[in-house]
C-alpha positions in Angstrom: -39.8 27.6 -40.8 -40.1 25.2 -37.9 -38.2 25.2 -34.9 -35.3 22.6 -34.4 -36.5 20.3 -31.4 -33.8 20.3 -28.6 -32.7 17.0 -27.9 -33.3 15.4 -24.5 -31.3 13.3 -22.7 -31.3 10.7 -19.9 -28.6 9.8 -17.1 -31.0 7.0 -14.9 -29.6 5.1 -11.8 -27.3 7.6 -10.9 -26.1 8.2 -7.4 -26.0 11.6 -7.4 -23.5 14.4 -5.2 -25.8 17.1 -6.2 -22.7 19.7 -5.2 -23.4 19.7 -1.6 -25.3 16.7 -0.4 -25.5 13.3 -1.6 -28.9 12.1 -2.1 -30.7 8.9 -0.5 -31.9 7.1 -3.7 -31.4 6.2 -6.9 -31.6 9.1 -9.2 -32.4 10.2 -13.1 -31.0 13.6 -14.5 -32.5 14.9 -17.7 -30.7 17.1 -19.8 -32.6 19.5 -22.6 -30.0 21.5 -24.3 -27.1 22.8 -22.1 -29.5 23.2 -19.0 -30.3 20.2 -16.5 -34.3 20.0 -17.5 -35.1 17.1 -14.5 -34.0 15.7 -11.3 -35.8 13.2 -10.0 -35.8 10.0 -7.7 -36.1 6.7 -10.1 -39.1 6.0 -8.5 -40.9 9.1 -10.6 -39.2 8.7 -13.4 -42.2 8.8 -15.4 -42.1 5.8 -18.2 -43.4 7.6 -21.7 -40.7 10.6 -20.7 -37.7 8.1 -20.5 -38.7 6.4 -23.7 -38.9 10.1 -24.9 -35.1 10.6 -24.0 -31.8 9.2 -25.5 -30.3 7.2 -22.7 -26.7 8.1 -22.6 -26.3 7.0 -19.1 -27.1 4.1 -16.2 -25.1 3.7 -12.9 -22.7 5.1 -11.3 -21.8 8.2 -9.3 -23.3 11.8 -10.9 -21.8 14.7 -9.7 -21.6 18.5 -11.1 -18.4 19.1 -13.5 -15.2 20.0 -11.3 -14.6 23.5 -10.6 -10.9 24.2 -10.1 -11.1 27.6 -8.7 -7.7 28.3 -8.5 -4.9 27.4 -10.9 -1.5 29.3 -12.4 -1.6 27.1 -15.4 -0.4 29.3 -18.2 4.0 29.8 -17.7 7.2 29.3 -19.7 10.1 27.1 -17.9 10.6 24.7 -14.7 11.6 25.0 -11.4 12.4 21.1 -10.7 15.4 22.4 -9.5 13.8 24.5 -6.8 12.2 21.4 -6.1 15.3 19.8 -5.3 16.7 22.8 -3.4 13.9 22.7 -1.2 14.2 18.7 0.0 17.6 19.5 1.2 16.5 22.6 3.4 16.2 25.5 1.4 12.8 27.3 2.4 10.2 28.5 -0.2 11.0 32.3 1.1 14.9 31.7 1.1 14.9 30.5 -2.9 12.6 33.6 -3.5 15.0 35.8 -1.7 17.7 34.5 -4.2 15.8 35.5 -7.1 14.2 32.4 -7.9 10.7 31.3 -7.4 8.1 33.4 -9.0 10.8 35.3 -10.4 12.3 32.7 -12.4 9.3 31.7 -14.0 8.6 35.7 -14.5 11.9 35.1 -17.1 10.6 32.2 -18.9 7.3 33.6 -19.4 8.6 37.0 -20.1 10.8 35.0 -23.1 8.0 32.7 -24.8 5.6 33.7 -27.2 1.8 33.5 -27.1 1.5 30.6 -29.1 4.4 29.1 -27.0 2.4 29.5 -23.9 -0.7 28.1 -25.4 0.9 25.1 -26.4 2.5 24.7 -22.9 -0.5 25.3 -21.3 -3.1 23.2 -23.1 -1.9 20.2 -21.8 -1.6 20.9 -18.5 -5.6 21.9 -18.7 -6.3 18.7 -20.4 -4.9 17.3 -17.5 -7.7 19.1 -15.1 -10.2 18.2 -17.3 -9.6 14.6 -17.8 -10.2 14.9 -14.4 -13.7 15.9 -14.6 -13.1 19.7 -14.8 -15.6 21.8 -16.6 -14.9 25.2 -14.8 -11.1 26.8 -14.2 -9.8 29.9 -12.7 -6.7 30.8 -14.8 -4.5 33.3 -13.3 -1.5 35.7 -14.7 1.1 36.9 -12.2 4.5 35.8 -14.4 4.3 38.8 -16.5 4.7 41.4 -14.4 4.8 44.3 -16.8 1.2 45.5 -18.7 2.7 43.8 -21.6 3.0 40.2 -20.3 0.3 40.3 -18.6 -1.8 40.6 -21.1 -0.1 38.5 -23.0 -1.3 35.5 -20.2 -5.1 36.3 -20.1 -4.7 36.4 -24.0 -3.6 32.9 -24.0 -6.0 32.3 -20.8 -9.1 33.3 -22.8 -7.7 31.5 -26.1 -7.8 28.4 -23.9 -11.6 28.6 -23.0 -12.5 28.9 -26.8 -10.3 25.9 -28.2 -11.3 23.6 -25.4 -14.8 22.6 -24.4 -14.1 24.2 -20.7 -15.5 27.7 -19.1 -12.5 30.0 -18.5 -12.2 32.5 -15.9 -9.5 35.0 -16.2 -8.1 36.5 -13.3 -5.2 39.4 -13.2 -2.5 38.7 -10.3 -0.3 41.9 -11.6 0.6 41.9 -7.5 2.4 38.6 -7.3 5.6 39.4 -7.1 8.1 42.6 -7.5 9.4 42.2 -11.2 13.5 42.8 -11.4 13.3 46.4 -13.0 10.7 47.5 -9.9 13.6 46.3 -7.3 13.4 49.3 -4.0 10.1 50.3 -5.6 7.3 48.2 -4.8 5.1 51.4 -4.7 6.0 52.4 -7.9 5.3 49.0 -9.0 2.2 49.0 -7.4 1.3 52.7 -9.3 1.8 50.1 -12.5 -0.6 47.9 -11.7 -2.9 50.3 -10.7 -2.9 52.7 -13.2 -1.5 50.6 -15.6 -2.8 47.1 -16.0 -5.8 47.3 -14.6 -7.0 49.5 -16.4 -5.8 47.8 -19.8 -7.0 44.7 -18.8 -10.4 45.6 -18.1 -10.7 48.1 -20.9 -9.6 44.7 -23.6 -12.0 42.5 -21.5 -9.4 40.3 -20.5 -10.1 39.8 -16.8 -13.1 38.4 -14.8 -11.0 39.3 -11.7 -8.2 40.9 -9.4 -6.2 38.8 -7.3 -2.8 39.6 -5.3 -0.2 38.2 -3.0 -0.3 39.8 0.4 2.7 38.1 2.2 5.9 39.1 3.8 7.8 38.4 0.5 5.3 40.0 -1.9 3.3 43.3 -1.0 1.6 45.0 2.4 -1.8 45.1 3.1 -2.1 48.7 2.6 -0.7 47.9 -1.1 -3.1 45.3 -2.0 -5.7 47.6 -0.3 -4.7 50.2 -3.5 -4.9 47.2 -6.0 -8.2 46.8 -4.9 -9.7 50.2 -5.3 -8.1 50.3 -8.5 -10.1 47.2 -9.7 -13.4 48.5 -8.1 -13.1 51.5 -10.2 -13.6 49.2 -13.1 -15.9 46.7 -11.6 -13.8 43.8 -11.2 -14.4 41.5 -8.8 -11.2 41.2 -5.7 -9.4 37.8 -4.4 -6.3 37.5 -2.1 -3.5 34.7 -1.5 -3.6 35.6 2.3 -2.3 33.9 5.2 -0.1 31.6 3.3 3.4 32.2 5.1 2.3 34.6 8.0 -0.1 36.4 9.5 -1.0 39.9 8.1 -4.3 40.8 8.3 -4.9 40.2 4.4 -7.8 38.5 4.5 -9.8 40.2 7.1 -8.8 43.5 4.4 -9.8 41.9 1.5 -13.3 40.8 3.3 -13.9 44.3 4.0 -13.9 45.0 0.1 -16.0 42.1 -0.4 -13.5 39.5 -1.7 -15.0 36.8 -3.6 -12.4 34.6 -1.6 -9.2 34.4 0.5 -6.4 31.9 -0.5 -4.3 29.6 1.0 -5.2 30.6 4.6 -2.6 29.0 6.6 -2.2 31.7 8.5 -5.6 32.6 9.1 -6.9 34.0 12.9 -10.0 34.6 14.9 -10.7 37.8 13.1 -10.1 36.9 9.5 -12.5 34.1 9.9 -15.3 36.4 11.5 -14.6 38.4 8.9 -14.9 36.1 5.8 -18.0 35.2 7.6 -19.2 38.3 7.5 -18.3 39.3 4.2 -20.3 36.3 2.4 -16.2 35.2 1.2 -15.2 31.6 0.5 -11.8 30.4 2.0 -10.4 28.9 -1.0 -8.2 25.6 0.5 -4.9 24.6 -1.2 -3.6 21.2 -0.2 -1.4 20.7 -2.8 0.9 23.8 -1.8 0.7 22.8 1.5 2.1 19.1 0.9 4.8 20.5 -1.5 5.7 23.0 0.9 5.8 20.5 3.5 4.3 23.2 5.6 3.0 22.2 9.2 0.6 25.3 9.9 -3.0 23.4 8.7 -5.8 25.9 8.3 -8.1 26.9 11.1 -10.2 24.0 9.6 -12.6 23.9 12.5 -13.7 27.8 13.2 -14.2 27.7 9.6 -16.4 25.3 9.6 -17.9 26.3 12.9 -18.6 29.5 11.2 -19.9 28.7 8.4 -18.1 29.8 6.0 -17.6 27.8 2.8 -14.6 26.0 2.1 -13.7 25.8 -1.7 -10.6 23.1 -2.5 -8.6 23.9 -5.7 -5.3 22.2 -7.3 -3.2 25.8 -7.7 -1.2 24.0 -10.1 1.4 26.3 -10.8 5.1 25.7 -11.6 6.7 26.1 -8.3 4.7 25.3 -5.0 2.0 23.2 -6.2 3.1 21.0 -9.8 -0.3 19.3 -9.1 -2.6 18.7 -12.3 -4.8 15.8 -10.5 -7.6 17.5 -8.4 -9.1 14.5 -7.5 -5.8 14.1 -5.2 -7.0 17.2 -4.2 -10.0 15.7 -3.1 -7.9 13.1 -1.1 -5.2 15.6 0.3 -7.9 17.7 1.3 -9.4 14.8 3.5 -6.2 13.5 4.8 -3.9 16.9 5.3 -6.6 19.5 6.3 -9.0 16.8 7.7 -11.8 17.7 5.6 -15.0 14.8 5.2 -15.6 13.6 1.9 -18.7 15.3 1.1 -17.0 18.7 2.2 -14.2 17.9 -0.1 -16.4 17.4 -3.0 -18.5 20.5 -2.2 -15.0 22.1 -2.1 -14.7 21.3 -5.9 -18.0 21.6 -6.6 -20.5 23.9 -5.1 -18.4 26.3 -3.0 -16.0 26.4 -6.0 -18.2 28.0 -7.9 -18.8 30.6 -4.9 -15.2 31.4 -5.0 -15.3 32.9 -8.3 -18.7 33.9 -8.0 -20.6 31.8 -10.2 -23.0 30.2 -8.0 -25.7 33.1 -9.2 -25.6 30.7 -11.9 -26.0 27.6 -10.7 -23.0 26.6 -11.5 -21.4 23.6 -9.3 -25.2 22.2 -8.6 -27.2 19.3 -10.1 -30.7 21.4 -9.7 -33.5 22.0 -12.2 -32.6 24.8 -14.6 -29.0 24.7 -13.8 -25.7 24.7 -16.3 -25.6 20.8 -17.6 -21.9 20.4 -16.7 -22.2 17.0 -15.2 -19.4 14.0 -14.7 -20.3 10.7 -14.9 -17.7 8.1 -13.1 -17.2 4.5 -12.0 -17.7 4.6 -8.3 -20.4 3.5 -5.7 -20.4 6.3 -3.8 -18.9 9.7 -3.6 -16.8 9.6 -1.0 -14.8 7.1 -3.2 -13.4 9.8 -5.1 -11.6 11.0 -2.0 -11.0 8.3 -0.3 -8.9 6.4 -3.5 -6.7 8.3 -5.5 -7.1 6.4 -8.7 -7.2 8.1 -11.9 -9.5 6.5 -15.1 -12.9 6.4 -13.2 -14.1 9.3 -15.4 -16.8 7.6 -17.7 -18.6 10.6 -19.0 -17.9 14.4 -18.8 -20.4 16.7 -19.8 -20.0 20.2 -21.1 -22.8 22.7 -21.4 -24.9 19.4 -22.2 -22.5 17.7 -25.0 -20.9 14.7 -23.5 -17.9 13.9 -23.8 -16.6 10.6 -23.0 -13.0 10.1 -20.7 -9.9 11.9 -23.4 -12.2 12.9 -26.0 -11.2 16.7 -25.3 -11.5 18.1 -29.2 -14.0 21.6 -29.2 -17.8 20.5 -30.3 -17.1 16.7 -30.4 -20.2 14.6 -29.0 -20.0 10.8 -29.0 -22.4 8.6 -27.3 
């Protein structure tokens, strides 16, 4: 019985953001299967093995798939009216202190069913990936009991097997203190620890433990707990750190070898050394900062000066960030935090991939042997993608080598 040949296939002309650097000339990118086969200049394109290829490409700006490492995308409810609150003076912490934020999306979630969520939730990822996103981080944290919890990486990892999109499931059990835990954030904490950790990782249903270490949420001795709880089961740690004040949470969650620290605001001397250290990204999120109308930018600079690699994500999410457009990201993160173009797209690409530890796999590169999760769009160069925000310049997305032209979104379809 013979072998089924593996169709190869040809992008030629590209300019090509190969997730860190643009390169000089014009390029061509063959595909074989779902792995990126060739990357060469035009200029050694050999003839015979472009006649040998389907074409399905010519022009244009090439750059790996998006990587949206950080996103909330899967809740019940609104919080418009927070939004509202907030432009006439009422501060992110105040409307939390009055039992809304996190916690009124907690009781919306809490209420809807899986299949509610899922339908909720679905298009707010169609949105990301209209965008150009092949890879997204998908955290709980409105659950708040073992339950509910569950109940979001369930529709999380549903997500990632009706859309043509890779899925990473992350439990935030320490987001917030849940209304019956009110007095008793350690005993909450016990929960999540010996709780819903354990159930999560036992059902297979997170790649990931996150939490919120902030004034409002939990101490950095707590979070400290969470994660020795989730190295007992081999998960992977991340922290929203440094977002409202400075607590030390990131420099903690280095020591433990966080895959990243989020938000960052906040961030000293120390942490930074300390990320840099610990091989962890600083995952950057503009669009909470503009909501927020915050004023405390990011230590931008020692970051960079360090080294340390700067991921930009949309952290859509219903309250701080209702931002489903990461290539405003791109822009914000140029404009608000001062980032160049080609960091900014590394952000998305590259060092989005570190943040949630895929870049073992090449993920967020255009290299020989890598995933083919490519984007094709209508631009002359990369930086164009940050410098306008102007959505409908996505030509072609490509998915584990099956394109997929701009809204064509159904699981397995392939249209050239």
């Amino acid at each position: 019985m013979s072998t089924p040949s593996i169709t190869r296939r040809l992008w030629r002309d590209v300019t090509l953001f190969d997730g860190l650097d643009t390169q000089p000339q014009p390029m061509a990118v063959v595909v074989a299967g779902d792995r990126i086969e060739r990357v060469v200049p035009m200029s050694e394109l050999d003839p015979a093995e472009a006649v040998a290829c389907e074409t399905l490409g010519r022009g244009g700006v090439m750059t790996p798939g998006l990587i949206d490492c950080h996103t909330h995308l899967v809740f019940g409810g609104s919080r418009a009216d927070e939004f509202e609150k907030r432009l006439e003076g009422v501060s992110y912490e105040e409307i939390a202190r009055q039992g809304g934020g996190i916690l009124s999306t907690v009781r919306a979630t809490r209420e809807a069913s899986e299949p509610e969520l899922f339908a909720l939730a679905r298009p707010r990822l169609e949105a990301l990936m209209r965008e150009g996103v092949t890879t997204v981080e998908i955290k709980s944290g409105y659950g708040l009991s073992v339950a509910d919890e569950l109940k979001m990486l369930r529709v999380a990892r549903r997500l990632g097997e009706a859309l043509p999109v890779r899925v990473v499931t992350t439990l935030l059990g320490a987001h917030a203190l849940p209304p019956e835990y009110q007095g008793d954030s350690d005993g909450y904490i016990d929960l999540v620890c010996r709780e819903m950790i354990p159930a999560a990782a036992a059902q297979g249903l997170a790649d990931a433990v996150d939490v919120f270490c902030e004034k409002i949420a939990f101490s950095v001795a707590q979070c400290e707990r969470v994660f020795e709880a989730a190295a007992t089961h081999g998960l992977p740690i991340k922290a929203h750190a440094e977002q409202l004040s400075n607590l030390g949470g990131s420099a903690m969650a280095a020591r433990h070898g966080a895959l990243s620290a989020d938000h960052i605001e906040y961030l000293d001397a120390a942490g930074v050394a300390a990320l840099r250290e610990a091989g962890s990204t600083a995952v950057l999120l503009p669009g909470a900062f503009h909501t927020l109308r915050e004023t405390q930018l990011p230590p931008i600079a020692a970051l960079r000066e360090a080294g340390v690699p700067m991921a930009v994500a949309t952290d859509a999410n219903p309250g701080s960030s209702p931002l489903f457009m990461p290539t405003l990201m791109l822009n914000f993160a140029c404009t608000l935090f001062r980032l160049t173009p080609r960091e900014a797209l590394a952000g998305m690409t590259a060092h989005g991939a570190r943040a949630l530890g895929l870049h073992r796999q090449s993920l967020g590169r255009i290299a020989e042997g890598a995933p083919a999760d490519l984007c094709l769009w209508d631009a002359e160069t990369p930086a164009e993608l940050a410098y306008a925000v102007q959505p409908g310049r996505l030509r072609q997305r490509i998915f584990q080598g099956q394109c997929n032209f701009h809204g064509e979104l159904t699981h397995g379809q392939s249209q050239h």
